[in-house]
LOKOL-264139 format. One record per atom (N, C-alpha, C, O): residue number from 1; atom name; x, y, z; residue in three letters. Coordinates in steps of 0.1 Angstrom, whole numbers. Example, Ala and Ser with C-alpha at 12.3 -4.5 7.8 and 13.67 -1.06 7.14 Angstrom:
<rs>
R resi name    c1    c2    c3 resn
R    1    N   132   -57    78  ala
R    1   CA   123   -45    78  ala
R    1    C   132   -33    78  ala
R    1    O   142   -33    85  ala
R    2    N   128   -22    71  ser
R    2   CA   137   -11    71  ser
R    2    C   129     0    79  ser
R    2    O   134    11    80  ser
</rs>
This chain:
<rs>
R resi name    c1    c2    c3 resn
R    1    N    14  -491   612  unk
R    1   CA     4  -481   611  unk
R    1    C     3  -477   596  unk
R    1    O    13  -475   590  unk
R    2    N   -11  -476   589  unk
R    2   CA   -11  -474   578  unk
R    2    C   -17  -459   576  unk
R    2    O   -22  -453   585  unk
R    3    N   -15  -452   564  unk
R    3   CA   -11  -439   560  unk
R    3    C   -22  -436   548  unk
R    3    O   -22  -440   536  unk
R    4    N   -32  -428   554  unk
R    4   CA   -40  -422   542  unk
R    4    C   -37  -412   527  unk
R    4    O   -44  -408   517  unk
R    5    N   -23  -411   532  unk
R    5   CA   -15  -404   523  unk
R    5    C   -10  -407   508  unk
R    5    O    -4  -418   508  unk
R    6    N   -13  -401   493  unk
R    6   CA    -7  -411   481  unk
R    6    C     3  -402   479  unk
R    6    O     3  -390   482  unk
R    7    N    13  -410   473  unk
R    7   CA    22  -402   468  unk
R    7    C    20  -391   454  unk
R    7    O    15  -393   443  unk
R    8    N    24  -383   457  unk
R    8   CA    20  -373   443  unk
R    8    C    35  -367   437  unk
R    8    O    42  -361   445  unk
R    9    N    39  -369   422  unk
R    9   CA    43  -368   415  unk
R    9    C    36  -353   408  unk
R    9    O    25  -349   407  unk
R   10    N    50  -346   403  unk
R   10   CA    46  -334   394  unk
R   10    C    60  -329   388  unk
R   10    O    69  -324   394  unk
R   11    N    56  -333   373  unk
R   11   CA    63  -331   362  unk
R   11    C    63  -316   358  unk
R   11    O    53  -311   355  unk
R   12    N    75  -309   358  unk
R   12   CA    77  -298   351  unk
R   12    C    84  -300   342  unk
R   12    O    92  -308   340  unk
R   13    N    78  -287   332  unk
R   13   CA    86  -290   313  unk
R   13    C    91  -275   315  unk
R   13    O    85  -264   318  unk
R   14    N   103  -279   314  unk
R   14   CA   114  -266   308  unk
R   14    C   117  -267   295  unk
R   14    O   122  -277   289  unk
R   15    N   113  -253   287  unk
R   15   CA   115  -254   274  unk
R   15    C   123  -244   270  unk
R   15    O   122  -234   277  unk
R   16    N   130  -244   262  unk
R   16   CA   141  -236   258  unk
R   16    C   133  -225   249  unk
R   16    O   123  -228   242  unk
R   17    N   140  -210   252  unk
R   17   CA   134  -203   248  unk
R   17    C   142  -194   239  unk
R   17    O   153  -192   245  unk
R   18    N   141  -188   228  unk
R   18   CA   150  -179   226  unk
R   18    C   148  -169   230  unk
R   18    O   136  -164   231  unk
R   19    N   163  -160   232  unk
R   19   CA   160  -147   237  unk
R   19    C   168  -139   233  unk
R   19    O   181  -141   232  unk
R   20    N   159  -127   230  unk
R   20   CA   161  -118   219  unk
R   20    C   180  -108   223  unk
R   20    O   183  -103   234  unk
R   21    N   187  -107   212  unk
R   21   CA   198  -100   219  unk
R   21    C   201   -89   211  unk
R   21    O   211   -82   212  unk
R   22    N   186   -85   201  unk
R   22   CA   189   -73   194  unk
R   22    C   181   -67   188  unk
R   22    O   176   -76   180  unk
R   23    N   174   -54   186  unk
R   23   CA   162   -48   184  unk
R   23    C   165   -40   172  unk
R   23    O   176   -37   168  unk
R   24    N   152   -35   165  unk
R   24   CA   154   -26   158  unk
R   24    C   146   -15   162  unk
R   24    O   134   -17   164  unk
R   25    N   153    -1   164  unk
R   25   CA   147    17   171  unk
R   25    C   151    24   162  unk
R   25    O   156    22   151  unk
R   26    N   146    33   168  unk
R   26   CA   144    47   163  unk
R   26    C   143    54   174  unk
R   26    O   134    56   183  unk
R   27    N   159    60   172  unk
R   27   CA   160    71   190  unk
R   27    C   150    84   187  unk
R   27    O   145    88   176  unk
R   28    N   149    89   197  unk
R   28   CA   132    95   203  unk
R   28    C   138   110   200  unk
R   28    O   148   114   207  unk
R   29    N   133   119   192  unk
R   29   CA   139   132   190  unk
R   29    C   150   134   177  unk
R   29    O   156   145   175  unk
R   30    N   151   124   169  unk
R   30   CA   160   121   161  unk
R   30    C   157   125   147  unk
R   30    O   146   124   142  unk
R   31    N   169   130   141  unk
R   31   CA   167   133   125  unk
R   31    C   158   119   118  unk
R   31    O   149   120   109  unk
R   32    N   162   110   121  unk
R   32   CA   155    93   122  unk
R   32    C   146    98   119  unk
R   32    O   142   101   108  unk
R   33    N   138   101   135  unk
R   33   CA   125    98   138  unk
R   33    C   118   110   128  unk
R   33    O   110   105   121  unk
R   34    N   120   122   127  unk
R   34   CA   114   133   123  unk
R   34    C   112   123   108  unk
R   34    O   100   119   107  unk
R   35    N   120   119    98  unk
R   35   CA   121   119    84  unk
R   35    C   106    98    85  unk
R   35    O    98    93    76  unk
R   36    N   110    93    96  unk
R   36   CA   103    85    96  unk
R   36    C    87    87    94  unk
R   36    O    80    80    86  unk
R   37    N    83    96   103  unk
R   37   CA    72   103   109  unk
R   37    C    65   110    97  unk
R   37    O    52   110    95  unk
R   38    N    75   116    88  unk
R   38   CA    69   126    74  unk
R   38    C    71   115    67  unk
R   38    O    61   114    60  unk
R   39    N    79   103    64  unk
R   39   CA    75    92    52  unk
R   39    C    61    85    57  unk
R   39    O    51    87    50  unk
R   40    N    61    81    65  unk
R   40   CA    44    77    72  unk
R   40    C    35    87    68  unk
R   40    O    28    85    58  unk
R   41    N    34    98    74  unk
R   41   CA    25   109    69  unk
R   41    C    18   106    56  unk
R   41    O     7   101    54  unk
R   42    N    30   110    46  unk
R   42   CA    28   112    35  unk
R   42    C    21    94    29  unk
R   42    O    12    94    21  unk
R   43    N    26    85    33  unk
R   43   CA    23    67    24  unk
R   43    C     7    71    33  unk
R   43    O    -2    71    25  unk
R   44    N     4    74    47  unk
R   44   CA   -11    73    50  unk
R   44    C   -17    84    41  unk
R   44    O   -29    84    38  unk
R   45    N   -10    94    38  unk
R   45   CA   -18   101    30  unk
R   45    C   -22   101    15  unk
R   45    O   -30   108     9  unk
R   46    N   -15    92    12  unk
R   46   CA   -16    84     2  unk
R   46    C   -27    74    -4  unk
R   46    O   -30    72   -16  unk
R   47    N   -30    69     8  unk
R   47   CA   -41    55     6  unk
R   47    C   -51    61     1  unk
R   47    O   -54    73     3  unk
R   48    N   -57    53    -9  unk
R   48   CA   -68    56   -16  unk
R   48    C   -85    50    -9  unk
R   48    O   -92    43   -16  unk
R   49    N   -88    52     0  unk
R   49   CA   -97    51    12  unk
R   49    C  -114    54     5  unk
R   49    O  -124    52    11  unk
R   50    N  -113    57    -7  unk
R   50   CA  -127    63   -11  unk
R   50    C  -133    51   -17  unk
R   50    O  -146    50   -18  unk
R   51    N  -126    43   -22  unk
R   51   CA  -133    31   -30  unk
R   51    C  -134    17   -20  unk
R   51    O  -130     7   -23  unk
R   52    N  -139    18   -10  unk
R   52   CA  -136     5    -2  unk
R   52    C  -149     2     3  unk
R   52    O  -155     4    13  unk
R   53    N  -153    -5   -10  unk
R   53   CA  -168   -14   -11  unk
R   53    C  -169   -26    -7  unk
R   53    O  -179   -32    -9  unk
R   54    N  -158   -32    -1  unk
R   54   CA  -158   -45     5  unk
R   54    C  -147   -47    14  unk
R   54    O  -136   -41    15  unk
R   55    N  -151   -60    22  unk
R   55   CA  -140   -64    26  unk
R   55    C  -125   -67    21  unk
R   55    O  -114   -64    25  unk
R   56    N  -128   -72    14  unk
R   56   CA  -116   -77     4  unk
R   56    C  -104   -66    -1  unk
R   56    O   -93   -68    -4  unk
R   57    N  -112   -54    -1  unk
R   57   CA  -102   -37    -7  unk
R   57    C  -104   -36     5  unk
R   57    O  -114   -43     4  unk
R   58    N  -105   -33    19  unk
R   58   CA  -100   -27    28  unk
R   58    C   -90   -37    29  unk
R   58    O   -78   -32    29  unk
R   59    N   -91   -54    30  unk
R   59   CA   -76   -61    34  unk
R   59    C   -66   -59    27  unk
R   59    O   -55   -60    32  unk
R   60    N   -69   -55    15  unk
R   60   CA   -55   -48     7  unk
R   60    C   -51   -39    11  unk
R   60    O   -40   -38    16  unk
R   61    N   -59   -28    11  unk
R   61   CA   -51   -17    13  unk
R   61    C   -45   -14    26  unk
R   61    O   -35    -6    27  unk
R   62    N   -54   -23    40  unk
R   62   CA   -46   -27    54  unk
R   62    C   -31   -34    54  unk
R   62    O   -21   -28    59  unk
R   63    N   -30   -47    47  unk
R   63   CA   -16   -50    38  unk
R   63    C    -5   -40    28  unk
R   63    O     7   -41    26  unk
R   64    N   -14   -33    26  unk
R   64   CA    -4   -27    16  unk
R   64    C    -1   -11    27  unk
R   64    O     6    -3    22  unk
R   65    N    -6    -9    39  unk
R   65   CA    -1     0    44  unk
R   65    C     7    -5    56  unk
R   65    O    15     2    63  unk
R   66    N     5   -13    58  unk
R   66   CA     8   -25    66  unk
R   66    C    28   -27    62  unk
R   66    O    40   -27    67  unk
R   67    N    22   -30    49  unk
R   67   CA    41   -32    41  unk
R   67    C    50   -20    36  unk
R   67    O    62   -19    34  unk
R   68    N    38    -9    36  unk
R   68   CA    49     5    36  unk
R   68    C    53     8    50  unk
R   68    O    65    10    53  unk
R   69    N    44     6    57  unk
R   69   CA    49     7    76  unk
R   69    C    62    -1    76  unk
R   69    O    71     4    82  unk
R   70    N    63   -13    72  unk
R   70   CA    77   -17    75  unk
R   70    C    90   -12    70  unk
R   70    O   101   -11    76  unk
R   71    N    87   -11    57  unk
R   71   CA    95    -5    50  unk
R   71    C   102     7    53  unk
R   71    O   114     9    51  unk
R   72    N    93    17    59  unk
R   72   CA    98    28    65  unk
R   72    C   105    24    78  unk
R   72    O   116    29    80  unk
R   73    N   101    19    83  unk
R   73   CA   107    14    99  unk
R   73    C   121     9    96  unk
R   73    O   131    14   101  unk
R   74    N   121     1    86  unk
R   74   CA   136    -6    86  unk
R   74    C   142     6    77  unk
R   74    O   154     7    82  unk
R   75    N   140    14    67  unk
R   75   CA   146    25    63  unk
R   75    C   152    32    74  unk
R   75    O   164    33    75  unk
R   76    N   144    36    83  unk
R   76   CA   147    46    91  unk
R   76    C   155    40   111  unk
R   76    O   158    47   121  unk
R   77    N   157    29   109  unk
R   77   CA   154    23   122  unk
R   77    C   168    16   122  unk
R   77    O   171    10   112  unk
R   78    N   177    17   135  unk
R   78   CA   186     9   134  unk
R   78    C   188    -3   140  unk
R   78    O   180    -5   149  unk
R   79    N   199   -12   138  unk
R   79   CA   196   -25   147  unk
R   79    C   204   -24   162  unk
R   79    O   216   -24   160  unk
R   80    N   202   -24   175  unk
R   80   CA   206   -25   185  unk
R   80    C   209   -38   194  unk
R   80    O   203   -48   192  unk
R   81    N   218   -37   201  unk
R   81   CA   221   -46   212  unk
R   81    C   209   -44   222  unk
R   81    O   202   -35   225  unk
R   82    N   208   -55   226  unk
R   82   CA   194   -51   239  unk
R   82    C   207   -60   250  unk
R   82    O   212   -70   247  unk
R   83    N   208   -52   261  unk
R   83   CA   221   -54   274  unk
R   83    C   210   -56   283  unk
R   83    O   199   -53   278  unk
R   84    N   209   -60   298  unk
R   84   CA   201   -64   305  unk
R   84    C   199   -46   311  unk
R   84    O   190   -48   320  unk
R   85    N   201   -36   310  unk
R   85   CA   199   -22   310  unk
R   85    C   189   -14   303  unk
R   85    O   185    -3   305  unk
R   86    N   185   -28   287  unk
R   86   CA   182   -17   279  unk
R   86    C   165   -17   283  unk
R   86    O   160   -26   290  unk
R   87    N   161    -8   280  unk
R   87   CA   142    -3   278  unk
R   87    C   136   -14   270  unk
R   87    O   142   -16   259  unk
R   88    N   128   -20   271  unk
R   88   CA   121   -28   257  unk
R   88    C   109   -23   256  unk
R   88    O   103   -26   245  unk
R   89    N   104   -17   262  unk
R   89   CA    88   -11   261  unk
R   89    C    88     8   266  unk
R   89    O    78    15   265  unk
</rs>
């Protein structure tokens, strides 16, 4: 007896992923956070926002607040273990 059936084949790709085993925070309520929050303040209060006649001076100055934002984060922010416990969002 013959068989209307084809054989079907299906290829899965396992790809190796890395996974993250360590974060940088800023605990919530913290001398950290307070002193983070007033250096921000102050670098956005800073931007010079009156002269932005083109595109080109808003992408700078998006970059360049962009690179004080990090800089305070990593000033202020420490490196953590992330355990299968911890919060990521």
């Amino acid at each position: 007896m013959l068989s209307d059936y084809a054989p079907l084949t299906v290829d899965i790709m396992i790809i190796d992923e890395h996974i993250q085993t360590k974060k940088c925070t800023i605990i919530k309520n913290s001398e950290e956070e307070k002193n983070f929050l007033a250096e921000l303040i102050e670098t956005i209060k800073g931007l010079n926002t009156e002269l932005i006649s083109s595109k080109e001076i808003l992408e700078q100055i998006v970059k360049q607040l962009t690179n004080n934002m990090e800089k305070i984060w990593f000033k202020h922010s420490k490196i953590v273990d992330i355990t299968k416990h911890s919060k990521l969002w």
